[in-house]
C-alpha positions in Angstrom: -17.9 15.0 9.2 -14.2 14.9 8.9 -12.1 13.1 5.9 -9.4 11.3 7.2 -7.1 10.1 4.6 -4.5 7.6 5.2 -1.4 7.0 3.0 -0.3 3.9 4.3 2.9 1.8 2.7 5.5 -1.3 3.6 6.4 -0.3 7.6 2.6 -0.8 8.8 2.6 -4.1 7.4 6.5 -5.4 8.9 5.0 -4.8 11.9 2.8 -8.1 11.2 5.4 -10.0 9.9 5.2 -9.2 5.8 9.3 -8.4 4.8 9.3 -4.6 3.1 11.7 -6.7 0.3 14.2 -4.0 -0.5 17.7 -3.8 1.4 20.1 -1.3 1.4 21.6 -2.8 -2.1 18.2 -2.7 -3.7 17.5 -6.3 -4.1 14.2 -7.9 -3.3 14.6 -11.5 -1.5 18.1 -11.8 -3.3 16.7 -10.8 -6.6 17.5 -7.7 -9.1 14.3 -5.6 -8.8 13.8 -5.2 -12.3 14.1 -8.7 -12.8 10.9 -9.5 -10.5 9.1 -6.3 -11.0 9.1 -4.9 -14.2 7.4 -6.1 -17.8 10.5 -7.1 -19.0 11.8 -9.0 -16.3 8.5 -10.9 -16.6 9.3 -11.4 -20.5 12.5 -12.8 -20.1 11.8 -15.4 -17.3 8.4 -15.4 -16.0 8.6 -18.6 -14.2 11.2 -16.5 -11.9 8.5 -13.8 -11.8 5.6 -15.5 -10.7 7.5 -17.7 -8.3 8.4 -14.8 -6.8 4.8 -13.7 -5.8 4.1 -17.0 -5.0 6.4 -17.0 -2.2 4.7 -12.9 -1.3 1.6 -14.9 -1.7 2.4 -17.4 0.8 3.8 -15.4 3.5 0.8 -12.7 3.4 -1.6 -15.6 4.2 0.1 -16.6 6.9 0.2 -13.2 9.0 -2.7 -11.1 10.5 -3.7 -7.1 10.7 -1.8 -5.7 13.4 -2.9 -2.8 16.3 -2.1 -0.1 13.7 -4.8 -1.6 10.8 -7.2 -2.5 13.4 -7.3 1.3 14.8 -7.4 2.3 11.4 -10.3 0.3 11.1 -12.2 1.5 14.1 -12.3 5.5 13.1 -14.9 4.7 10.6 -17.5 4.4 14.1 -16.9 8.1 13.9 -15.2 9.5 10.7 -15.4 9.1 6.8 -12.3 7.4 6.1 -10.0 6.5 3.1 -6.7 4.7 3.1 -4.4 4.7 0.2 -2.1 2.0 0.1 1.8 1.7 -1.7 1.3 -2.0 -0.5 -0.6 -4.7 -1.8 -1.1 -7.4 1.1 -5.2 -7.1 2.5 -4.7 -6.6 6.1 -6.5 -3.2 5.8 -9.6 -5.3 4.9 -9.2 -8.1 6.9 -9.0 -5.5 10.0 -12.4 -4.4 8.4 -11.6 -1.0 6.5 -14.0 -0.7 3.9 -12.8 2.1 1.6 -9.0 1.1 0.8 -7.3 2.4 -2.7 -5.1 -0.1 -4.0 -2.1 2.0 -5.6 0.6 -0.6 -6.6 -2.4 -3.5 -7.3 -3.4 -6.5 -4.8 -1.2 -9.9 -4.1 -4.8 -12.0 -3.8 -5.4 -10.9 -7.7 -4.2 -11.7 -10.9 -4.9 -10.6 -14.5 -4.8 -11.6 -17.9 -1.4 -9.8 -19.7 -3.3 -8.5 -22.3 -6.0 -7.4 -20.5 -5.2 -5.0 -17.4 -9.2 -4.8 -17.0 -9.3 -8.9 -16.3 -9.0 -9.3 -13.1 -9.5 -12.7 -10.9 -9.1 -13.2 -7.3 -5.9 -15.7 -6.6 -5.2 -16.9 -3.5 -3.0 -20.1 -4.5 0.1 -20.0 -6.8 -0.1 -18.5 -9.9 2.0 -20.4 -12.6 2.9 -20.7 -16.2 -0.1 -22.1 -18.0 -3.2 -20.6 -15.8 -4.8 -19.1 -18.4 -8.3 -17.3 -18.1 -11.4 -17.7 -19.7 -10.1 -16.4 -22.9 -7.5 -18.6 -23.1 -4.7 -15.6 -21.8 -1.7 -16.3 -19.7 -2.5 -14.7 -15.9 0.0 -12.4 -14.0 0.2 -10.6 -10.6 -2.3 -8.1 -10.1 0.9 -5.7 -9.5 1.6 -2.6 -11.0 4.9 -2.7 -11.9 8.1 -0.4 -12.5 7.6 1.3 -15.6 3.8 0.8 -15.9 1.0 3.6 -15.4 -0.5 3.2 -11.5 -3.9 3.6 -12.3 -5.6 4.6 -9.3 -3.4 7.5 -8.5 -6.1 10.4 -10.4 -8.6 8.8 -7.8 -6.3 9.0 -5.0 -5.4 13.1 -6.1 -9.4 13.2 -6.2 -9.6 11.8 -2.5 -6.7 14.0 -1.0 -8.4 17.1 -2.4 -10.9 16.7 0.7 -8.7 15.6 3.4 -9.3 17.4 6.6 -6.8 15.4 8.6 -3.5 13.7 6.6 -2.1 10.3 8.4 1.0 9.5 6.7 2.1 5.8 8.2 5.2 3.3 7.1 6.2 5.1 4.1 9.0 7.4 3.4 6.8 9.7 0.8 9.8 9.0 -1.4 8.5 6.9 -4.2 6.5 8.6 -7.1 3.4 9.1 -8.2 2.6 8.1 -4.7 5.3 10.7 -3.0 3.2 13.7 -4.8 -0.3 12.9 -2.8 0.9 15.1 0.2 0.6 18.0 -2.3 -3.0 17.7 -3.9 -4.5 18.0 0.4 -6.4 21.2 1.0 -3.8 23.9 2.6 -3.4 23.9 6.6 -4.8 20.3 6.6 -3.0 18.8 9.6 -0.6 16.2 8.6 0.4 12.8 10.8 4.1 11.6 9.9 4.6 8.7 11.6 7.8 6.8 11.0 10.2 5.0 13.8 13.6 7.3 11.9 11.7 10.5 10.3 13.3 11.9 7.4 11.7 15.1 8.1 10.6 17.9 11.1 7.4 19.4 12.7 6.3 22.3 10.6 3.4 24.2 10.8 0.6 21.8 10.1 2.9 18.9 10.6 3.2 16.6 13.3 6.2 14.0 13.1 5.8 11.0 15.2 9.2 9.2 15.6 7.4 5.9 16.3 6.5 2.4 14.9 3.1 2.3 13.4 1.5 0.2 15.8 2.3 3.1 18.6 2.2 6.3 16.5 -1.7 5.4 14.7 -3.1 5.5 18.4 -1.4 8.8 19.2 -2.7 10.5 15.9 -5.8 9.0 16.4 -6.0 10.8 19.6 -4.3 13.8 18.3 -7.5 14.6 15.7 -10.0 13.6 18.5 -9.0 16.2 20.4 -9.0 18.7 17.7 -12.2 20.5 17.2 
């Protein structure tokens, strides 16, 4: 059967409505991204922090899965699939993908701070003084800049049996994530799919210069057609 991996990240999910935060001067919703999403911008004002995913929080239960995450969905009738995620909204499970990697953490989640294992699902705002059963402060479930993402060895694991490569709303520019296209057997076809590629066809890959919602169905139908 074939693997197909997906490496999904902020463009699937505009398409549904969820803001991709940064602008071209690198602020998040108005805000310094250090300042909302690093350890030390949680230290130094973590009421502006958490309020911050609060209002992620809000928005992401107020949209649905879109075309794209439902079709993604559907190939597991007929494929083993895995999708690797740079975002951390759940409308890959909520359009009923069952085998989703979570490489930047989960919005619905929190954990303690001094505990990265002590995770709780949170669907309602998280705020100073929602402690957990140990008495420790909780924080988003998010990794953030400057910490260790610590599903990317099981995401290298993952690529390393990839027959078919669907790259979707990302710019493969942000590392650890970026260097996943590189641990894929060699002459596994590759799926770029992006609205304003950065790159070319090559070899073994296949740009699509369209929004997800258009360019999943036509590399869906792509690796159907492939023997």
């Amino acid at each position: 059967m074939k693997h197909i991996v997906v490496l999904t990240g902020a463009g699937i999910s505009a398409e549904s409505g969820l803001k991709t935060f940064r602008d071209a001067n690198g602020l998040w919703e108005g805000q310094d991204v250090m300042a909302v999403a690093s350890p030390e911008g949680f230290e130094a004002n973590p009421a502006l922090v958490l309020e911050f995913y609060n209002q992620r929080r809000r928005q992401l239960l107020e949209v649905q899965p879109n075309v794209a995450h439902f079709d993604l969905s559907e190939l597991e009738a007929d494929y083993k699939v895995t999708i690797i995620t740079q975002n951390v909204d759940d409308l890959h499970e909520r359009a009923g993908s069952t085998n989703v990697i979570h490489l930047h953490g989960e919005l619905l989640k929190a954990r303690s701070i001094n505990n990265e294992n002590d995770i709780v699902s949170w669907t309602t705002d998280l705020n100073n003084g929602d402690y957990n059963d140990a008495g420790e402060q909780l924080r988003p479930h998010i990794v953030w800049f400057g910490e260790a993402v610590p599903m990317i060895d099981t995401a290298m694991t993952i690529c390393n049996s990839a027959t078919n490569l669907i790259i979707v709303g990302t710019s493969m520019q942000v590392y650890p994530a970026a260097s996943l296209r590189h641990y894929i057997p060699d002459g596994t076809p590759v799926y770029f799919i992006d609205p304003n590629p950065n790159i070319q066809n090559s070899k073994h890959l296949t740009v699509i210069a369209k929004a997800a919602t258009l360019g999943v169905k036509e590399a869906i139908e792509m690796i159907k057609t492939m023997p």
